[in-house]
C-alpha positions in Angstrom: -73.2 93.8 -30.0 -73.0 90.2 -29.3 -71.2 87.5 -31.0 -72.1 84.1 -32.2 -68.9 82.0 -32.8 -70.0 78.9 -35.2 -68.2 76.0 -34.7 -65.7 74.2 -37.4 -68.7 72.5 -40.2 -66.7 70.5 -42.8 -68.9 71.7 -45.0 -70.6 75.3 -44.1 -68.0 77.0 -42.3 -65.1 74.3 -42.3 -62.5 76.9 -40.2 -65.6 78.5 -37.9 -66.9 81.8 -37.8 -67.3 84.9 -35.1 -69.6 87.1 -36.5 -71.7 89.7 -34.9 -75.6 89.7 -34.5 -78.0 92.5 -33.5 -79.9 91.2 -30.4 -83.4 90.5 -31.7 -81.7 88.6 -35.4 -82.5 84.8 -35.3 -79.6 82.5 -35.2 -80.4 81.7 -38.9 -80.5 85.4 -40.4 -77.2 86.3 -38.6 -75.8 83.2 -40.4 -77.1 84.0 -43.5 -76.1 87.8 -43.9 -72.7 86.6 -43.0 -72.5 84.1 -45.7 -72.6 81.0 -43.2 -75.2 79.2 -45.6 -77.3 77.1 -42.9 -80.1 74.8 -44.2 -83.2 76.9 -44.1 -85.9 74.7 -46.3 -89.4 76.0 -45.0 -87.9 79.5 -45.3 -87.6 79.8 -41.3 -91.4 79.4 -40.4 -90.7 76.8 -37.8 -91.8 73.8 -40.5 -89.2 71.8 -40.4 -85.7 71.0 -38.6 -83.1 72.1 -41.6 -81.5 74.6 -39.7 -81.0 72.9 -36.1 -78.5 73.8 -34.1 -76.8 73.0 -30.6 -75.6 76.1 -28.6 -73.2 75.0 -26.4 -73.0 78.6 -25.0 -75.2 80.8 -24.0 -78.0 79.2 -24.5 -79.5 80.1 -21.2 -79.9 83.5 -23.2 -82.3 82.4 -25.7 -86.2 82.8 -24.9 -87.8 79.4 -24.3 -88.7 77.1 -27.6 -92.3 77.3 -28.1 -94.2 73.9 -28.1 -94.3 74.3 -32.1 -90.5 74.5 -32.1 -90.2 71.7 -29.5 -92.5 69.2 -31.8 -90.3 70.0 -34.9 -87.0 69.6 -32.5 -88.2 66.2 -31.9 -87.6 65.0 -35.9 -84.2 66.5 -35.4 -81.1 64.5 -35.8 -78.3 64.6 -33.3 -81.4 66.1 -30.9 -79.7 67.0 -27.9 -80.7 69.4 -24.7 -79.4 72.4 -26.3 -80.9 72.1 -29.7 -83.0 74.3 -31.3 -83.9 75.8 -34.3 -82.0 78.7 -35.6 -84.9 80.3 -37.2 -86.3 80.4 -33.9 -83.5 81.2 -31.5 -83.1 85.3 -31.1 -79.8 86.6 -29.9 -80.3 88.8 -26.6 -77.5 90.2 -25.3 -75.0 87.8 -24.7 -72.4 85.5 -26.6 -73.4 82.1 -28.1 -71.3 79.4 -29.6 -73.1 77.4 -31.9 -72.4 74.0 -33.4 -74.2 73.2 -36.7 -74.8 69.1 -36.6 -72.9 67.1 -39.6 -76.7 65.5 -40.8 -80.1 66.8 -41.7 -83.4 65.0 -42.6 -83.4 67.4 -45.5 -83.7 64.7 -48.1 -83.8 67.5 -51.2 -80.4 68.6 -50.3 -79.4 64.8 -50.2 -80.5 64.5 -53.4 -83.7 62.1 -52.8 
C-alpha cells in the first residue's frame, strides 16, 4: 500500500505524518481518515483551493489535473509546478511526500 509522508505544518501536522492510502483515495480523504485536518471548504468538489498542496514526490504518479483543477490552482497561494488540489490528486501506486502550504485564501477560517 503506498505511503504519503506529509511534511512538518506548524499547525496541522507540526511533527509530519506517514500514513498509508489505498491507491484510488484522494490526497485529501487519506488526510482526513488519518486525522491530518486539511482545509477542505467546498467539501472536495474542485470549488475552491483550501486544500492545495505541493508534492514534492511522486507527483509524476498522479493522473494529470483537469482544466477545472488547473483554473482553481491558479487562485492558489504559494502556486508552484507541483501543486495541486488534494481533493483531486488520487494516490496510484507509488509514495508521495506532500507539503501542505503555511497560507490559504480561505478567508472563513481567517476569520473574515
Amino acid at each position: 500500500m503506498p505511503q504519503i509522508i506529509f511534511l512538518p505544518h506548524e499547525e496541522i501536522c507540526p511533527e509530519g505524518e506517514a500514513i498509508e492510502a489505498e491507491a484510488g483515495t484522494s490526497i485529501c480523504d487519506a488526510a482526513l481518515a488519518n486525522g491530518i485536518e486539511i482545509e477542505h471548504a467546498c467539501e472536495k468538489s474542485c470549488a475552491c483551493t483550501t486544500c492545495h498542496v505541493i508534492v514534492r514526490e511522486g507527483y509524476d504518479s498522479l493522473e494529470e489535473p483537469t482544466e477545472d483543477e488547473e483554473d482553481m490552482l491558479d487562485k492558489a497561494w504559494g502556486l508552484e509546478p507541483e501543486s495541486r488540489l488534494s481533493c483531486q490528486a488520487v494516490v496510484d501506486g507509488e509514495d508521495l511526500v506532500v507539503e501542505i502550504p503555511k497560507y490559504t485564501i480561505n478567508m472563513v477560517s481567517e476569520g473574515h
